[in-house]
C-alpha positions in Angstrom: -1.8 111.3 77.8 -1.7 114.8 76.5 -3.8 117.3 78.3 -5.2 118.6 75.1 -5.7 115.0 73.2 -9.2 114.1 72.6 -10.2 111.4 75.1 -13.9 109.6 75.0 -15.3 108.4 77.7 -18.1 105.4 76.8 -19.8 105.1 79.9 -19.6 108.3 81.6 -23.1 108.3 83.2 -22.3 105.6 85.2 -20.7 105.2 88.6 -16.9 104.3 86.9 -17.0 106.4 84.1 -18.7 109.2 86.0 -15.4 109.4 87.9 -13.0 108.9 85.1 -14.6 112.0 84.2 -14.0 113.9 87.7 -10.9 112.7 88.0 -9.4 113.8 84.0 -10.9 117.3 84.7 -9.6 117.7 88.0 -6.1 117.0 86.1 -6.6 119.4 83.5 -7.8 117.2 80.8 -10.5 118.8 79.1 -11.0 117.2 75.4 -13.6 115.0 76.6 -15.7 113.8 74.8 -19.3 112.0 75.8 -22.4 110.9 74.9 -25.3 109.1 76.9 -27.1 105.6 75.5 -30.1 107.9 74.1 -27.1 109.8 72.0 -24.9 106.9 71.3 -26.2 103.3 71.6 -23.1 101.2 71.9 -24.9 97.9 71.0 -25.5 99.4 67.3 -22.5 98.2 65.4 -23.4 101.5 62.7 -23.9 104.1 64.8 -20.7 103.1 66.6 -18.7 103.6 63.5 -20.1 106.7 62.6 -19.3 108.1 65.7 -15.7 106.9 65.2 -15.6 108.6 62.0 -16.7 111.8 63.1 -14.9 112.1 66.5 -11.9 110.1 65.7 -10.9 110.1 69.5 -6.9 109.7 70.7 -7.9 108.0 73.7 -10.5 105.8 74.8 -12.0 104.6 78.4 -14.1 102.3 78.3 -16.3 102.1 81.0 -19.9 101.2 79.5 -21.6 97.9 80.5 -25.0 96.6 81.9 -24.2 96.0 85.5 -26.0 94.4 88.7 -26.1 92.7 91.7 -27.0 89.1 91.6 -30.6 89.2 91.6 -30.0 91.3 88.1 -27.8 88.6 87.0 -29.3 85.6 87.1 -32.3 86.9 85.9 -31.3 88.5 82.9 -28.8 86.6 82.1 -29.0 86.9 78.0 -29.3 90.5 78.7 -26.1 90.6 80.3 -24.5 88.5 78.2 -25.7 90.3 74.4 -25.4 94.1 75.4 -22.2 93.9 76.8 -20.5 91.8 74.2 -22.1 94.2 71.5 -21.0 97.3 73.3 -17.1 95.9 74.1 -16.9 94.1 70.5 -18.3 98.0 69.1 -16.2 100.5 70.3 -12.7 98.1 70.7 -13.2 97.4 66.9 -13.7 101.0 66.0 -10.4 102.1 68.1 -8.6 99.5 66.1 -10.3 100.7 62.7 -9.9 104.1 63.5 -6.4 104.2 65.0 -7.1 105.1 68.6 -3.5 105.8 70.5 -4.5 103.6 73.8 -8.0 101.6 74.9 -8.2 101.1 78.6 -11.4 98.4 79.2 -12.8 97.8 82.8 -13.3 94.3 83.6 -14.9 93.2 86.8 -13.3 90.6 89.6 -16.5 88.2 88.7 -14.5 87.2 85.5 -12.6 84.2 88.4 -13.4 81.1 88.7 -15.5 80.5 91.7 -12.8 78.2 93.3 -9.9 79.9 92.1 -7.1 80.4 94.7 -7.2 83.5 97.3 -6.1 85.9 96.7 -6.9 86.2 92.9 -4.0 86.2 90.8 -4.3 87.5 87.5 -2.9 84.0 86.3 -6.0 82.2 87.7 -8.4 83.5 84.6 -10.2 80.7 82.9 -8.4 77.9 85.7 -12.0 76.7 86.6 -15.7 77.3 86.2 -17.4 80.3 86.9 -19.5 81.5 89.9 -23.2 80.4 88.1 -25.3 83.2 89.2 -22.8 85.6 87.4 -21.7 83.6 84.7 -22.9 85.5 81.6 -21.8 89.0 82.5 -18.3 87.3 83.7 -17.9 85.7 80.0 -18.9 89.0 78.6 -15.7 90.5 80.2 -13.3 87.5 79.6 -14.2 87.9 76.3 -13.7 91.8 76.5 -10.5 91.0 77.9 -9.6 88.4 75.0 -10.3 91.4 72.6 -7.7 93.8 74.1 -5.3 91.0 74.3 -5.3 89.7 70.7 -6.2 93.4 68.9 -2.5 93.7 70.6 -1.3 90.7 69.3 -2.7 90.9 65.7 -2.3 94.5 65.1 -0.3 95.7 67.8 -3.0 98.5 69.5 -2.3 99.8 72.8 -5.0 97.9 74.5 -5.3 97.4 78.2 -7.7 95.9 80.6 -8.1 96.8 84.4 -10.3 94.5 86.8 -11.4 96.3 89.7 -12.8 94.8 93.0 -16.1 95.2 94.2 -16.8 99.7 93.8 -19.2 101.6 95.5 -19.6 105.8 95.4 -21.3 108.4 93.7 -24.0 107.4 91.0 -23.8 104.0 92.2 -27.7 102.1 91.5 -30.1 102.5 95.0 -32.8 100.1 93.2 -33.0 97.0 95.7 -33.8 94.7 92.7 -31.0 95.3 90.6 -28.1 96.7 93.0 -24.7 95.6 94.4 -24.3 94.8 98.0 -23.3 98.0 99.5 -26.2 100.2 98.0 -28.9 97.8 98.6 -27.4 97.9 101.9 -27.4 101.5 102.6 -30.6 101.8 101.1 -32.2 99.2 103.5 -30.7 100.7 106.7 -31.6 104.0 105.8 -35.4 103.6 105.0 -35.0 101.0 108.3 -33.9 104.4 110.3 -36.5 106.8 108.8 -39.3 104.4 109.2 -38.5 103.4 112.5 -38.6 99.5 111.2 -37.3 97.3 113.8 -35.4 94.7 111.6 -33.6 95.1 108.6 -33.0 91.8 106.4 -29.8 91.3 104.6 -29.4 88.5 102.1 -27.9 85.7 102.8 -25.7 83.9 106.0 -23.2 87.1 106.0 -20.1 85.0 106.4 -18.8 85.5 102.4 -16.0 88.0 102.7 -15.8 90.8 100.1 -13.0 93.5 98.9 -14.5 96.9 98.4 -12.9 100.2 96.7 -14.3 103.5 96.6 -15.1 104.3 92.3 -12.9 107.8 92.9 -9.8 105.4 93.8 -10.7 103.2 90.7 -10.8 106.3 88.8 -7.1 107.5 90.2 -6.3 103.5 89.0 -7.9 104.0 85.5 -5.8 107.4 84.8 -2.3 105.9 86.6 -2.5 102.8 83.9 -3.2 104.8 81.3 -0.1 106.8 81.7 2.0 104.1 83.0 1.1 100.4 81.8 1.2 98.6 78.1 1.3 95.1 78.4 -0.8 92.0 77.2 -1.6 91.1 80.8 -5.0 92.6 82.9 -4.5 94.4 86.3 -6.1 93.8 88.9 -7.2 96.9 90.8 -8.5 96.9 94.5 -7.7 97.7 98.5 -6.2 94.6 99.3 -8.5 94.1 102.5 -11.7 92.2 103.0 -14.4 91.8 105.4 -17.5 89.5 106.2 -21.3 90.8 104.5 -22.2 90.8 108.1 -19.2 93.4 109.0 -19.9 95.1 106.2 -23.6 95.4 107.3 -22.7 96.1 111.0 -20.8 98.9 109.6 -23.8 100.7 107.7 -25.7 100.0 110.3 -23.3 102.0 112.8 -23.0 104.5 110.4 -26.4 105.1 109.1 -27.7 105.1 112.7 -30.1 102.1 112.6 -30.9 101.0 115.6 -33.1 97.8 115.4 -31.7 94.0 114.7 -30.4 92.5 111.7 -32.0 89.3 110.3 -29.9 87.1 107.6 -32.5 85.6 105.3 -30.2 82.5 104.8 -32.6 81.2 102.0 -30.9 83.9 99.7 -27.9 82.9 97.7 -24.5 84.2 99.2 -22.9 84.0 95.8 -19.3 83.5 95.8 -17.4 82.5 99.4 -14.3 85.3 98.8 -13.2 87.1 96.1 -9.8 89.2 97.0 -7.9 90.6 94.7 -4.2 89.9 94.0 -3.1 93.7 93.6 0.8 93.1 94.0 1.0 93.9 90.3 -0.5 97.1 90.6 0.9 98.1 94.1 4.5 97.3 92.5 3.8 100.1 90.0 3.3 102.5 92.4 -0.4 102.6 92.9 -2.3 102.3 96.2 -5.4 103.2 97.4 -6.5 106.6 99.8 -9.9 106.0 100.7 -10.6 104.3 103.3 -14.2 102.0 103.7 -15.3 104.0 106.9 -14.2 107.1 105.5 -16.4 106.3 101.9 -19.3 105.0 103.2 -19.8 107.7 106.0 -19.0 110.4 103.1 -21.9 109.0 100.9 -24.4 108.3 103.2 -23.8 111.8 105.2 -24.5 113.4 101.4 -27.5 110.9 101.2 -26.8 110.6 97.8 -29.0 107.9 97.2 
């Protein structure tokens, strides 16, 4: 991408697109262009296309979604499902209409089948059913992924799809009802510390193993396949390593200084038994990782940014 071409961000409040953002200006991009949901409702097919029409952006990232944890997800699960079908169908059809150079769209690792093979290979998509408590939002993406691949087969746009692992970082959500594993984590440890509480309750047995990348490294990712990747295929983006929910909150617990016990409410789903990425794709491009777990979650919680 040129420095000076006019690149939108759709998401850019949130925790990915938040960092797309850091990470363009830090490399001298500075034609950004942005607009938050009261500004822009990406579910509104019109005001989508006027926005088109009026900015007519070279580039797009597209990084806007309704996200959460599983709670979130199995409970609104038409939610998930509508708004983020609307918003991927909205602004991929307007890059197409109005001749946008190259679309990247972030996917999520939840679009696998819950027994695919480990690692995930981006050839195990649609192999098997999906993980139930996440199925909506993970159809949403397939289907956000479908639209890439055949707006590049029909018309020949530069479409491309990254699927990172499981993110955490700045602007992440701290709400215990609707948040991913390491925030509600952090959260719980930390109000455990300040309040002197002498258990903290994690959901689930702790034994599911997880992949976790920092959102600046997915960021780095985003901007790397944009300048470097055009091909119908997804990429997988992640660390490569894994660790057991009860590592991971041994870990936070170390870190955030909480000194009482840790109780596994095992009559809380544990979702999906392991989900690691395949990221010999990416890797063989020349992409890798810098930030290391430790290293991310002792910088977040030290800034207490939640």
């Amino acid at each position: 991408m040129e420095r000076e071409a006019k690149i939108y961000i759709a998401g850019h409040n949130g925790m990915v697109g938040s960092a797309i953002v850091r990470k363009l200006e830090a490399d001298g991009y500075r034609n950004l262009v942005v607009r938050n949901s009261p500004q822009l409702d990406l579910r509104d097919q019109g005001s989508v296309e006027k926005f088109f029409v009026a900015e007519k952006p070279d580039y797009v990232f597209l990084a806007a979604a309704k996200v959460g944890g599983i709670m979130a997800n199995n409970t609104y699960r038409a939610d998930f499902l509508y708004d983020n079908l609307m918003i991927e169908s909205n602004v991929i059809h307007q890059s197409y209409v109005h001749k946008v150079r190259k679309l990247l769209f972030l996917g999520s690792s939840c679009i696998y089948p819950k027994l695919a093979p480990q690692p995930l290979k981006e050839e195990s998509l649609l192999s098997s059913f999906l993980e139930e408590t996440n199925e909506p939002y993970a159809i949403a993406k397939i289907a956000g992924i479908k639209l890439c691949e055949n707006y590049r087969r029909q018309y020949g746009c530069d479409f491309i799809s990254a699927m990172p692992t499981n993110l955490y970082g700045p602007n992440d959500n701290y709400d215990l009802k609707n948040s991913h594993v390491i925030p509600a984590l952090i959260r719980k440890f930390h109000e455990g510390k300040i309040n002197n509480r002498p258990v903290v309750q994690v959901w689930g047995s702790g034994t599911p193993l997880r992949e976790f990348l920092h959102v600046d490294d997915v960021a780095s990712a985003c901007l790397f396949l944009m300048n470097n990747y055009s091909d119908l295929q997804f990429v997988n983006v992640g660390s490569g390593v894994e660790l057991t929910i009860r590592e991971l909150a041994m870990l936070i617990k170390e870190i955030t200084g909480f000194e009482g016990e840790i109780e596994f409410d095992t009559s809380k789903p544990d979702g999906t038994r392991r989900k690691l990425m395949d990221v010999s794709k990416l890797n063989s491009m020349g992409w890798r990782p810098i930030i290391q777990l430790k290293e991310g979650l002792s910088d977040i919680i030290s800034k207490k940014v939640f």
